[in-house]
mmCIF file of the C-alpha atoms, coordinates in Angstrom:
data_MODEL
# 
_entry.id   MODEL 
# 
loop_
_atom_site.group_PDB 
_atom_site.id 
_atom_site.type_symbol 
_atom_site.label_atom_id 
_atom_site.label_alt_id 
_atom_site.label_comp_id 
_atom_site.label_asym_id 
_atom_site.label_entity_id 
_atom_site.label_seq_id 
_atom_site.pdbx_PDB_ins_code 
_atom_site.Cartn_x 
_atom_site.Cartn_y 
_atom_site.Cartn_z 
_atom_site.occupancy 
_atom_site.B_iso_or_equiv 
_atom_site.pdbx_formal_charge 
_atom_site.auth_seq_id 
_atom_site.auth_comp_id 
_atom_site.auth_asym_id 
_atom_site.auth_atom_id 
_atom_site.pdbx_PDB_model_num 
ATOM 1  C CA . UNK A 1 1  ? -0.267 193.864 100.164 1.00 0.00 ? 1  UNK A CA 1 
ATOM 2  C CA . UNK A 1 2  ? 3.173  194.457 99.050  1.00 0.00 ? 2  UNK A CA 1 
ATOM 3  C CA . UNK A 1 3  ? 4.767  193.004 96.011  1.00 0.00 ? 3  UNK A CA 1 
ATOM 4  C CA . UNK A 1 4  ? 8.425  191.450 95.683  1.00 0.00 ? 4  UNK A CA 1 
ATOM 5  C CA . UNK A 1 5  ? 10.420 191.337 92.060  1.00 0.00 ? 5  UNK A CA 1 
ATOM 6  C CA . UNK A 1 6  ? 11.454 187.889 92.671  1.00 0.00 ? 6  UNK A CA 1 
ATOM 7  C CA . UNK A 1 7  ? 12.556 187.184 88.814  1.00 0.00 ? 7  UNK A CA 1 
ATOM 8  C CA . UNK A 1 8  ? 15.969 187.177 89.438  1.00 0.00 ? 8  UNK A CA 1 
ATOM 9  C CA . UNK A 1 9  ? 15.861 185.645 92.658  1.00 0.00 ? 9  UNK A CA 1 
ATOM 10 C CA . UNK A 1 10 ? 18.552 182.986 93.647  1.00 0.00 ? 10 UNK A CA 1 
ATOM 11 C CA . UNK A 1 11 ? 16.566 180.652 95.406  1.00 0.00 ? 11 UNK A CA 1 
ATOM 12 C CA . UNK A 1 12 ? 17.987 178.265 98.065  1.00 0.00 ? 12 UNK A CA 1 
ATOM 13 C CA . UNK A 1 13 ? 16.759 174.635 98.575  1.00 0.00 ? 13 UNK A CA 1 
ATOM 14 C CA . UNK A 1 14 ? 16.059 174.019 102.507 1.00 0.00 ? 14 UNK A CA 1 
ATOM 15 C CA . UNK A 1 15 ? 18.571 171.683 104.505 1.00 0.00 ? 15 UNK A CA 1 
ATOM 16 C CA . UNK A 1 16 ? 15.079 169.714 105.610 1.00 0.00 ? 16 UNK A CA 1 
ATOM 17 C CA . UNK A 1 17 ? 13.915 169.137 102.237 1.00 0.00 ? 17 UNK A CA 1 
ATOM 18 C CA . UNK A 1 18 ? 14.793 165.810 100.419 1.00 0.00 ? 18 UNK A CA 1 
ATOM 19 C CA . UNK A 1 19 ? 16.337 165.350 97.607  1.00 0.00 ? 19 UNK A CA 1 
ATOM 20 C CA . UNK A 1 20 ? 13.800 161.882 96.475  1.00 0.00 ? 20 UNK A CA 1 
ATOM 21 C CA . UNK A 1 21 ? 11.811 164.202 94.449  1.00 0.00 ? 21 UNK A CA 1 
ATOM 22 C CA . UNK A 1 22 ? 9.425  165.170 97.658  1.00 0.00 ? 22 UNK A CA 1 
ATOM 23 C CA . UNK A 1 23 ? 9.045  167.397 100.038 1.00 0.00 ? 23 UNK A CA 1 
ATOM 24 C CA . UNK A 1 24 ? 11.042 170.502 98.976  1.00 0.00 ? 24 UNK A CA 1 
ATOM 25 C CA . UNK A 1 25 ? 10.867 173.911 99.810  1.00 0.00 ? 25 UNK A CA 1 
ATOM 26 C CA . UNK A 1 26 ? 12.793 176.987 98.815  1.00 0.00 ? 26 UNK A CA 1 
ATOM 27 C CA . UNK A 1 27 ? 13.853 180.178 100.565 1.00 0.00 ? 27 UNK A CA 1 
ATOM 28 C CA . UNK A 1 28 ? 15.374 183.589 99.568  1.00 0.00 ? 28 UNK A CA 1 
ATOM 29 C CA . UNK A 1 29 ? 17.605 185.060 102.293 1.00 0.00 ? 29 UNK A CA 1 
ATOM 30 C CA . UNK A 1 30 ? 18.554 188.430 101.366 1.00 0.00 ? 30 UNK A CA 1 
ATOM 31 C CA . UNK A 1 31 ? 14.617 190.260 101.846 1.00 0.00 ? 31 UNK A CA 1 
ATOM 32 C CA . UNK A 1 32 ? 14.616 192.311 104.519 1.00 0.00 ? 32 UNK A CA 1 
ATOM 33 C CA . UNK A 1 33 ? 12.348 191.357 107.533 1.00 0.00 ? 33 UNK A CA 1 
ATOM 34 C CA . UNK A 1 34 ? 10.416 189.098 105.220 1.00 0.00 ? 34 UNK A CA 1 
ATOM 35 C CA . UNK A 1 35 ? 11.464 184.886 104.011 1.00 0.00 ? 35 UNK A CA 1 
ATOM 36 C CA . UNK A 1 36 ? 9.475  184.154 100.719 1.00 0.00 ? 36 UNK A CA 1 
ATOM 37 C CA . UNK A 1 37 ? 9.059  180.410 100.583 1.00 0.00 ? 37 UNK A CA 1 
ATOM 38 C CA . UNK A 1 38 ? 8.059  178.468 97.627  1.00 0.00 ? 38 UNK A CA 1 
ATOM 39 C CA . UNK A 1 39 ? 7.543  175.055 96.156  1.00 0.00 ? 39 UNK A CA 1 
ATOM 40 C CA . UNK A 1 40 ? 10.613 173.772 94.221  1.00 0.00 ? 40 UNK A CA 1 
ATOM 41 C CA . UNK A 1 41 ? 8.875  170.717 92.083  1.00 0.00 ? 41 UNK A CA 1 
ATOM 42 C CA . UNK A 1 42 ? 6.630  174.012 91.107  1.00 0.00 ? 42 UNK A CA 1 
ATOM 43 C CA . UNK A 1 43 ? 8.674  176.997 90.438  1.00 0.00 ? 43 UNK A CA 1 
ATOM 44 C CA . UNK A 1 44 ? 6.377  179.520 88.229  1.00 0.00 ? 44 UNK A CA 1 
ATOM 45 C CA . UNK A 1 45 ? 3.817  178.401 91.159  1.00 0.00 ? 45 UNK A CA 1 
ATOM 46 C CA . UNK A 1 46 ? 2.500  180.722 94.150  1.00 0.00 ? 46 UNK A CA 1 
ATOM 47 C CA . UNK A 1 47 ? 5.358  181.464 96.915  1.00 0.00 ? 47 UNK A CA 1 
ATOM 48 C CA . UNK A 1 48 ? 4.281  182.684 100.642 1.00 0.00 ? 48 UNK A CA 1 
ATOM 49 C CA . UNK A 1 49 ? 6.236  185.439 101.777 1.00 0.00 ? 49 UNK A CA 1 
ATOM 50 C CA . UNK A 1 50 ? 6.189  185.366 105.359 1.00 0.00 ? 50 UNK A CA 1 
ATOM 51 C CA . UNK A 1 51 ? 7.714  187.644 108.480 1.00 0.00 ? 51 UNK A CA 1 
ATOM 52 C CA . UNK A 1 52 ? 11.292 186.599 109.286 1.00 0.00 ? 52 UNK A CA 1 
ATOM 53 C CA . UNK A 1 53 ? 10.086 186.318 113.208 1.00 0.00 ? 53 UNK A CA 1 
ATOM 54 C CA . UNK A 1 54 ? 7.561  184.167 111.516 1.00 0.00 ? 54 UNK A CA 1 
ATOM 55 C CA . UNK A 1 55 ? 9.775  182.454 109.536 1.00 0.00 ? 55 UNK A CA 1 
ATOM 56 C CA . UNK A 1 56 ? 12.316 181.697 112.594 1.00 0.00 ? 56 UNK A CA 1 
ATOM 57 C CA . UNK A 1 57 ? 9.403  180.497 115.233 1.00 0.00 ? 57 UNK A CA 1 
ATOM 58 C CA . UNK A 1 58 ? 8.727  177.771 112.330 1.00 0.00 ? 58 UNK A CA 1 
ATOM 59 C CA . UNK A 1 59 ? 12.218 176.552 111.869 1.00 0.00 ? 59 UNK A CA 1 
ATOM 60 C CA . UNK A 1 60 ? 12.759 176.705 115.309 1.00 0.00 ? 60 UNK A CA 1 
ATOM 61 C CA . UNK A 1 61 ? 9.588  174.502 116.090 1.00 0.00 ? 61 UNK A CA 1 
ATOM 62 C CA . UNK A 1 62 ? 10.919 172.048 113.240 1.00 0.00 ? 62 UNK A CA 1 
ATOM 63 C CA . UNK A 1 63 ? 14.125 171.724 115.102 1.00 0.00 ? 63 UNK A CA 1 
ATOM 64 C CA . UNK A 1 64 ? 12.774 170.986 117.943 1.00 0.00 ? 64 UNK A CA 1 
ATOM 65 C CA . UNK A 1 65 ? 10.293 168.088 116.118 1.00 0.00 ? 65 UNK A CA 1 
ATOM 66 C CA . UNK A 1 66 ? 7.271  170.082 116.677 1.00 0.00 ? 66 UNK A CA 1 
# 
């Protein structure tokens, strides 16, 4: 299993999360070929680093309300 230096990270809040204290999640952009996701109520918690194909099919399926 690979392991990402994410310390420095500048972590961006996803356009479907709300802003009521919620559901929010957090993406990096600038990994390449992988999208490591995390929990923003929970920062210093676990994040899921996931394929970019991965990542896209899921976004893509939440778009279309599936």
């Amino acid at each position: 299993m690979r392991e990402y230096d994410l310390s420095g990270a500048q972590w961006r809040k996803s356009s479907y999360s709300d802003d009521n204290g919620g559901s929010c999640v957090e993406v990096l952009d600038d990994l390449p070929g992988v999208v490591p996701v995390r929990d923003s109520k929970n920062p210093a918690g676990p994040v899921l680093v996931v394929t970019a194909p991965a990542w896209r099919a899921f976004v893509e399926g939440v778009s279309a309300g599936g």
